[in-house]
C-alpha positions as CSV (number, residue, x, y, z in Angstrom):
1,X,42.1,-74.6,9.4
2,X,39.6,-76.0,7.1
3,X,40.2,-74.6,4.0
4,X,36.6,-74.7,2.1
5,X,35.4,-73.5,5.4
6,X,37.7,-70.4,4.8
7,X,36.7,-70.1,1.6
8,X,33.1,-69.4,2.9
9,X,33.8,-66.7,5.4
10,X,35.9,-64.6,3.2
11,X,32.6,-65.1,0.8
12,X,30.4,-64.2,3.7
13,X,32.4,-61.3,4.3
14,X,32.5,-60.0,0.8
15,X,28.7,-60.1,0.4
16,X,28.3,-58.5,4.0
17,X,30.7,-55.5,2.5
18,X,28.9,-55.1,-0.7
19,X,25.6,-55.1,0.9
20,X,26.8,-52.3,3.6
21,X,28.3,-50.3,0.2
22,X,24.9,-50.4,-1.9
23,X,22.6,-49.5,1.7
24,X,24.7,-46.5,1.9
25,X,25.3,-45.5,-1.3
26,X,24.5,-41.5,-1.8
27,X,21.5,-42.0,-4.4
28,X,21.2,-39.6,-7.0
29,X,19.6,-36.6,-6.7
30,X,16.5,-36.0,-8.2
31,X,17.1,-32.3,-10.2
32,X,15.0,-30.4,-13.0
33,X,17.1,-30.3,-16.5
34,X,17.0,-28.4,-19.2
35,X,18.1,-28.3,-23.0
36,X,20.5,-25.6,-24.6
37,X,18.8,-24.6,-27.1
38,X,19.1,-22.1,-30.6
39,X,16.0,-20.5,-30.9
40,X,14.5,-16.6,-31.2
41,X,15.1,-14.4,-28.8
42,X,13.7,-11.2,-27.8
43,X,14.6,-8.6,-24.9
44,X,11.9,-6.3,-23.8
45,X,11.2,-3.7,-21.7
46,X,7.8,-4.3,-19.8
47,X,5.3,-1.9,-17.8
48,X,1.9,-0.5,-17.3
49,X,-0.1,1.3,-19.8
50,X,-2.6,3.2,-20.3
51,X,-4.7,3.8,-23.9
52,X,-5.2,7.5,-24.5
53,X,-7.3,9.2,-27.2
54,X,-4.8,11.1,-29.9
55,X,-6.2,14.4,-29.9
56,X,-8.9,14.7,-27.1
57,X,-11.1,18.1,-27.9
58,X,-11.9,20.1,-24.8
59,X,-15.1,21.8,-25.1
60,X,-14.9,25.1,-22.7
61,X,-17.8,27.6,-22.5
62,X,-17.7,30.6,-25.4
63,X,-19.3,33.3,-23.1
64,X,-20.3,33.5,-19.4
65,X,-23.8,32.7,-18.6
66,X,-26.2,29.7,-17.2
67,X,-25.8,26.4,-19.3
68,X,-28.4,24.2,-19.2
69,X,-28.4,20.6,-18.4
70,X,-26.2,19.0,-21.0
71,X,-28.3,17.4,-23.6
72,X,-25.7,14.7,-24.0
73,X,-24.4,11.6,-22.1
74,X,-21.0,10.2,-21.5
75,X,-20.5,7.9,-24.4
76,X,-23.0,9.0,-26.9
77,X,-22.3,9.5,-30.2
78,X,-21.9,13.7,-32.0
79,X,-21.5,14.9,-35.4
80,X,-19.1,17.7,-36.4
81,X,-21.2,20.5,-36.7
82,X,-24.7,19.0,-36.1
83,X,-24.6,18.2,-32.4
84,X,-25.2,20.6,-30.1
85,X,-23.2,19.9,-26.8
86,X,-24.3,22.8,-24.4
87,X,-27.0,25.4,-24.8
88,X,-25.8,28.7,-22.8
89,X,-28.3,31.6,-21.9
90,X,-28.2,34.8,-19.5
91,X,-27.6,35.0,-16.1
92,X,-30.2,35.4,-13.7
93,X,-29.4,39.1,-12.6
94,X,-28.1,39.0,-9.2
95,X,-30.4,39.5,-6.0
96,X,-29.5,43.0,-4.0
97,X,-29.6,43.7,-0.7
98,X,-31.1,46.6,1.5
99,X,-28.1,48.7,0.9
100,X,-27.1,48.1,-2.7
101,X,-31.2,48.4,-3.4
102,X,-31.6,52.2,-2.0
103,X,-28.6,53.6,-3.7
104,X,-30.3,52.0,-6.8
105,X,-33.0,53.7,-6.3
106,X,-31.8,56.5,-5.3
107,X,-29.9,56.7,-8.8
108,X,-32.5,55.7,-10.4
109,X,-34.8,59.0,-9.0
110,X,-31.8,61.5,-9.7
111,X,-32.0,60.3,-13.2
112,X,-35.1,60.6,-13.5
113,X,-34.9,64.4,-12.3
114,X,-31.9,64.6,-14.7
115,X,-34.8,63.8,-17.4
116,X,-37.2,66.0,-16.3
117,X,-34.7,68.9,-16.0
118,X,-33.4,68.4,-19.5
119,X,-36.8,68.3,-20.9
120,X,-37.8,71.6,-19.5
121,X,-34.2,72.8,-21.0
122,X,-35.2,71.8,-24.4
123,X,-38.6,73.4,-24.0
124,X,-36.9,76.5,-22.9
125,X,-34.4,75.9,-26.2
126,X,-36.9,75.5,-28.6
127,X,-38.9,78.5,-27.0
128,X,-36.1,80.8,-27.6
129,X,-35.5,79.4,-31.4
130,X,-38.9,80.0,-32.5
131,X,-38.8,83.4,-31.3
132,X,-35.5,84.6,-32.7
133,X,-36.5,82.6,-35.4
134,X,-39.6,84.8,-35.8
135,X,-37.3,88.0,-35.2
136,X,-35.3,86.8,-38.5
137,X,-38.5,86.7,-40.5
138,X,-39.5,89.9,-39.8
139,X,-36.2,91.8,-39.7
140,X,-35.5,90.0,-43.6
141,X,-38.9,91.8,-44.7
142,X,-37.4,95.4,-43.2
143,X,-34.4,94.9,-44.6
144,X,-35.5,94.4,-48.2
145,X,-36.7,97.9,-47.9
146,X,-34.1,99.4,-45.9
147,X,-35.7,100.0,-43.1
148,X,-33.1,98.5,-40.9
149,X,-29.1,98.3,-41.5
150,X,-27.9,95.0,-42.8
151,X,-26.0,94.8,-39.5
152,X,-28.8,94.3,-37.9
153,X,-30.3,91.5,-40.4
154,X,-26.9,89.5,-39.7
155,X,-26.9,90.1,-36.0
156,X,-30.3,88.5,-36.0
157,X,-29.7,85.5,-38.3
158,X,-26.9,84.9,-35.9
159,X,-28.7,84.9,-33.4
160,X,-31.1,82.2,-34.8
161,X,-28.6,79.9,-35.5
162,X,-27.6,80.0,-31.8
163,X,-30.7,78.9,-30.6
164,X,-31.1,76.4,-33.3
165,X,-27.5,74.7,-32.3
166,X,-28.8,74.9,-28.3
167,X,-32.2,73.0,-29.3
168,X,-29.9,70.4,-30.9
169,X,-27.8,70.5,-27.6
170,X,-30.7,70.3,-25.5
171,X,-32.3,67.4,-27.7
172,X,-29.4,65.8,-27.3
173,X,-28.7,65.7,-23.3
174,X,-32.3,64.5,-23.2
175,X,-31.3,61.4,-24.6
176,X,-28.2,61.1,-22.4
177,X,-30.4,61.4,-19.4
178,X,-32.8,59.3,-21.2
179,X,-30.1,56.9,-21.2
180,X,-28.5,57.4,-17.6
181,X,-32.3,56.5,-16.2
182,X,-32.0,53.3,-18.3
183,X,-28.9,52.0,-17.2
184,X,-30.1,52.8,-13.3
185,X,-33.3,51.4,-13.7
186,X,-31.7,48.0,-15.3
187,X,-29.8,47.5,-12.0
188,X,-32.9,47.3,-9.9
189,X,-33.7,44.3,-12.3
190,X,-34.4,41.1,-10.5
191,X,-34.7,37.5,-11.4
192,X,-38.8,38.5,-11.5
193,X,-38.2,41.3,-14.1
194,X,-35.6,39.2,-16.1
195,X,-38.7,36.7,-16.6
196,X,-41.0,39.5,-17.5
197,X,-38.7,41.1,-20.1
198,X,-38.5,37.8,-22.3
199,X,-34.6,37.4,-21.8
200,X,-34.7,34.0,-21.4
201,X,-34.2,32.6,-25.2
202,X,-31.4,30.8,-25.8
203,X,-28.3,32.9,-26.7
204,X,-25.4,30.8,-27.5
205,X,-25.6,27.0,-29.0
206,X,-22.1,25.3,-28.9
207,X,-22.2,22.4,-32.1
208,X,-19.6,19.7,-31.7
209,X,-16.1,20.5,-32.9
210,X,-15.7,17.4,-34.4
211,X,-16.9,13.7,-35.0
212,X,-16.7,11.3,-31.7
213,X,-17.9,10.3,-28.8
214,X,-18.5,12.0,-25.6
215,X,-15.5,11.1,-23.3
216,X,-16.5,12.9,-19.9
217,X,-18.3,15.8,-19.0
218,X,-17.8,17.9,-16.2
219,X,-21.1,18.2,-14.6
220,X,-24.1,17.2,-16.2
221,X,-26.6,19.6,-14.3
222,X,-28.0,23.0,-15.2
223,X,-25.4,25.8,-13.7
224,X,-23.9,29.6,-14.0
225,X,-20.4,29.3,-16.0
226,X,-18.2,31.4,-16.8
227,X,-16.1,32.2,-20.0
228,X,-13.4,29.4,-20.7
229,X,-15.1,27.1,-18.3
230,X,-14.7,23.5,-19.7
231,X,-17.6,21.8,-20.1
232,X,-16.9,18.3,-21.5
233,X,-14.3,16.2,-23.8
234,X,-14.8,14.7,-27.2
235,X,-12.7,12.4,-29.0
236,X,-12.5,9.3,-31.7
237,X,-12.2,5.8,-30.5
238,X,-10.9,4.8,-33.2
239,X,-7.8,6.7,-33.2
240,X,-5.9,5.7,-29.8
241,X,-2.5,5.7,-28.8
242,X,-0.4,3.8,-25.3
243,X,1.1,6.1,-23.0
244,X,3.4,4.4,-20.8
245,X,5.9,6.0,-18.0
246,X,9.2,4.2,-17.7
247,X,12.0,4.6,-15.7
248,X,14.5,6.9,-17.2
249,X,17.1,4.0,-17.3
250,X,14.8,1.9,-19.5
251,X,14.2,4.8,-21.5
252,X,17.6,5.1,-22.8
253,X,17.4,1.7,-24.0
254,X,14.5,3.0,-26.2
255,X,14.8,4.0,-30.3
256,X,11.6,5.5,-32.1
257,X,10.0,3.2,-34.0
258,X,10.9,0.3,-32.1
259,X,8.1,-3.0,-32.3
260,X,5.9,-3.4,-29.5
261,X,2.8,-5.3,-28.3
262,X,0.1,-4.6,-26.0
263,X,-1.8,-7.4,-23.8
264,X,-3.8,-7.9,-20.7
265,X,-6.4,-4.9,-22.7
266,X,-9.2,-7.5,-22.7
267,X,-9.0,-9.1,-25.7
268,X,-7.4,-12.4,-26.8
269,X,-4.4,-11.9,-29.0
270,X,-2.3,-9.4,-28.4
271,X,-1.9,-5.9,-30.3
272,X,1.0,-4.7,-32.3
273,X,2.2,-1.0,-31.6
274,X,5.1,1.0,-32.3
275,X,6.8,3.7,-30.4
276,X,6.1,7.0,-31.8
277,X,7.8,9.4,-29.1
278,X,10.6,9.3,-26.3
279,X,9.5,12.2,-23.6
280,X,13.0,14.3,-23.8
281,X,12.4,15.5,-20.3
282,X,11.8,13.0,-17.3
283,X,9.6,13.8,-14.0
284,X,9.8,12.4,-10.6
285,X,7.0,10.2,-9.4
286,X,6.8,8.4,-5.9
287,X,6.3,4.5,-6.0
288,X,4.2,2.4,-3.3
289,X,6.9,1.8,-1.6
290,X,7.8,5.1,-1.1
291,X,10.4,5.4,-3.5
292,X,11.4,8.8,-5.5
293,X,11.5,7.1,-9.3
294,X,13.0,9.4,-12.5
295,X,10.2,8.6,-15.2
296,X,9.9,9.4,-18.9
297,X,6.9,9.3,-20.9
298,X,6.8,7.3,-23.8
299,X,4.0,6.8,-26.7
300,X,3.1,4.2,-29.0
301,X,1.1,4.2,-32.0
302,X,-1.1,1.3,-31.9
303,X,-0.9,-0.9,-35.5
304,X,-3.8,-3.5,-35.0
305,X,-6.7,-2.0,-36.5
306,X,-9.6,-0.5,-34.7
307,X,-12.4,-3.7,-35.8
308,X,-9.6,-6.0,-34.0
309,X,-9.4,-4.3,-30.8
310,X,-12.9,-3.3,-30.1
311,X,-14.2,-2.4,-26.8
312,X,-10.7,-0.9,-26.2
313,X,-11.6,2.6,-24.8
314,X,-10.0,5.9,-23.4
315,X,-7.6,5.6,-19.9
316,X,-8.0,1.7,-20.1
317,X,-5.2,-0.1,-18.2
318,X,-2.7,-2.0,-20.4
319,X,0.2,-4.1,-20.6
320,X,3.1,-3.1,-22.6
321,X,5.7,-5.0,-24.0
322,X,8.7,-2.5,-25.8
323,X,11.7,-5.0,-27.6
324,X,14.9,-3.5,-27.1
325,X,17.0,-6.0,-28.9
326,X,16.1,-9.3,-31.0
327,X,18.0,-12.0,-32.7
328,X,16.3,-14.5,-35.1
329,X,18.8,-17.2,-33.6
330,X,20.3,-17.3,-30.0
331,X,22.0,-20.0,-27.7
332,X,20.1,-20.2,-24.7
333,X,19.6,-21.7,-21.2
334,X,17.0,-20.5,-18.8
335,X,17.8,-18.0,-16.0
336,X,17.0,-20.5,-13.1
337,X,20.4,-22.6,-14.2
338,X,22.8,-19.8,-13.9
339,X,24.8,-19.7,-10.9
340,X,27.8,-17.9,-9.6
341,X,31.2,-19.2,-9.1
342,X,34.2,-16.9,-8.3
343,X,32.6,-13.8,-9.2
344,X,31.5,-15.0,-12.9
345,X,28.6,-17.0,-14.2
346,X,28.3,-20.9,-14.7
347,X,26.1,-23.5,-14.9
348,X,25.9,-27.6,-14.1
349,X,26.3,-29.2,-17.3
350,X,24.8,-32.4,-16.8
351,X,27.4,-35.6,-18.3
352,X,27.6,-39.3,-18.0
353,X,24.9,-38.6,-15.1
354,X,27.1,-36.0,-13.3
355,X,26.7,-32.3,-12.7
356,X,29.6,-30.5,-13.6
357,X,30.6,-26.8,-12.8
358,X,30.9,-25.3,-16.1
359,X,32.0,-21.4,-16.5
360,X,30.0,-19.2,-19.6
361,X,29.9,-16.1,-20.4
362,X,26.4,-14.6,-20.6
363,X,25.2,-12.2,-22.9
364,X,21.3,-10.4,-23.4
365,X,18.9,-11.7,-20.6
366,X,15.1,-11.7,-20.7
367,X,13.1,-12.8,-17.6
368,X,13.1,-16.1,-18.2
369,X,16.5,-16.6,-20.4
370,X,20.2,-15.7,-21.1
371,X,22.1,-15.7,-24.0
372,X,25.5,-17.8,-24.0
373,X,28.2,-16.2,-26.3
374,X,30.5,-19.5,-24.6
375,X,30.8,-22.3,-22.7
376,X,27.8,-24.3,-23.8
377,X,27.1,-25.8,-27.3
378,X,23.6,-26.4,-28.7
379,X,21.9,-29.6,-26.8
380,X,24.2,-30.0,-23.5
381,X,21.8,-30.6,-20.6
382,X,22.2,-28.3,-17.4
383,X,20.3,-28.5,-14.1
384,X,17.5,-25.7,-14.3
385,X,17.5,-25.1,-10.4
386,X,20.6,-26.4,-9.0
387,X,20.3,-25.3,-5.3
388,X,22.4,-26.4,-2.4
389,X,22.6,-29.7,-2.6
390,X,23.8,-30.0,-6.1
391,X,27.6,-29.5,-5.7
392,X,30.6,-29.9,-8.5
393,X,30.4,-33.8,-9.8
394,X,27.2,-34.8,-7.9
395,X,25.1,-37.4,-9.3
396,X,22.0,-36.4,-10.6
397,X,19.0,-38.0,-12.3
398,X,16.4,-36.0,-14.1
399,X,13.1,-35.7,-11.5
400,X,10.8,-36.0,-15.1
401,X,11.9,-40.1,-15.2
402,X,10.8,-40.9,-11.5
């Protein structure tokens, strides 16, 4: 055999090899990386919130009666002392029907006769007096001369005195029936007679209990209320607080006086706040999904101050932020890099162009990060979201460079 000419097949040969390797050869696979880093961290407790005036006054009606429309307006502005928030006057007396009228009456005419009767009784009184009266006068001149026993003169005298005390007596039933026709009369009263006696001047003024604005009212319109009835609710602006319901679990996670801040109110930058009390009791509230969730109230104390938050009003939806533990320096690596491996977590440490399985142990988590107390070192590379198809030793190549 030729020898050059065997020379140039095995050549041929080799090249036709090589070109088969590189057509097949697995690429690398295009992943997302990401830096181990030292850096802040923060782990918070997040939820819904809802901005409530501190101390809300509740303005309730002192006396029963018909309050007239309100002479204030949802929002407006009242003075302690100086505003008046409700003006409350007599009820209308009450309409009566056929029945209820003619026993009016009817008491009305017996009290009348009562009257009449205990006139004719005093007459009858006064009658009596003025004659035994007149019996005392003369018997006093017969005594003096001793014309008649002083027996008699006593018997007389006592006698006066008698009708004197049933004058008084008589006198005074007069004015009890007197009375008794008044009170039956005032129950035939009507709406009609009500207007016709002058009773409709304002009775009872209700000034503002203190400085604020004018949070709701309960109905604006002229109405009959009774005693205790609330009428509207008054508080300051400028003093608010967050109220937030977590679940009980986060809750326990909780100190008082923790740092917090509030966003998604409206406003740019974010508002600092403290909590200020931990609900000891928790309540059950049902979630959209039909869920039976243990709650627990918690406040904060809002620090910004009130020219940096305004516009921020009463039962305003917020967005809370609560830390429950912070560190001024961390290792970290984002959530999406962790995976599991044997019941533990680990990540793909990216080397020499290779993903390799690396086991760490993984400390405070936030929503986007996890601190690593070991396993990783400040700078390594890992695969942010490894998936399937990255496996232990795969080639990988960052996606960013393609």
């Amino acid at each position: 055999m030729n020898r050059p000419r065997l020379i140039l097949g095995l050549l041929g040969g080799a090249a036709l090899v090589g070109g088969l390797t590189w057509a097949f050869w697995p690429e690398p696979l295009p992943v997302d990386m990401a830096e181990v880093r030292l850096a802040p961290m923060e782990v918070t407790v997040a939820a819904e919130g809802v901005s409530r005036v501190r101390e809300p006054y509740l303005v309730t009606a002192p006396i029963s009666g018909e309050a007239a429309r309100s002479p204030v307006s949802v929002g407006d502005a009242v003075n302690r002392g100086e505003t008046v928030l409700a003006s409350i006057t007599p009820a209308e007396p009450a309409l009566l029907d056929a029945r209820a009228r003619a026993e009016a009456e009817a008491a009305a005419a017996e009290a009348r006769a009562a009257v009449q009767l205990a006139r004719v009784n005093l007459a009858r009184a006064q009658v009596d007096l003025d004659h035994a009266e007149a019996n005392l006068e003369r018997n006093q001149s017969l005594a003096a001369t001793g014309a008649i026993p002083q027996r008699m003169l006593d018997d007389t005298r006592q006698l006066a005195e008698t009708q004197r005390a049933a004058v008084e007596a008589a006198e005074t039933e007069l004015v009890m029936r007197e009375a008794t026709l008044a009170r039956a009369e005032a129950v035939l009263m009507g709406p009609q007679m009500r207007l016709e006696a002058g009773l409709g001047d304002c009775c009872a003024e209700i000034p503002a209990p203190q400085s604020g604005t004018v949070l709701s009212i309960e109905n604006e319109s002229a109405r009959l209320v009774q005693a205790g009835e609330p009428l509207m609710t008054i508080g300051d602006l400028t003093d608010l607080e967050i109220e937030v319901d977590l679940l009980s679990a986060d809750a326990v996670r909780l100190v008082t006086g923790a740092r917090a801040w509030i966003e998604r109110w409206g406003g740019e930058d974010a508002l600092d706040a403290r909590v200020r009390r931990i609900d000891p009791r928790g309540f059950t509230r049902v979630s959209a999904l039909g869920i039976e969730e243990q709650r627990v109230r918690v406040q904060l104390e809002l620090l910004t101050p009130p020219e940096e938050r305004a516009g921020l009003g009463d039962a305003f939806r917020v967005f809370v932020h609560i830390v429950v533990w912070e560190a001024d320096e961390a290792l970290q690596v984002p959530i999406s890099a962790l995976v599991r491996s044997d019941g533990d977590w680990a990540v793909y440490r990216v080397k020499n162009g290779r993903a390799m399985l690396r086991p760490v142990e993984i400390g405070r988590r936030t929503q986007t990060e996890a601190q690593v107390l070991s396993g990783l070192e400040p700078g390594d590379t890992v695969v942010a979201f490894p998936g399937d198809r990255v496996s232990d030793g795969a080639r990988v190549t960052s996606r960013a460079l393609q």
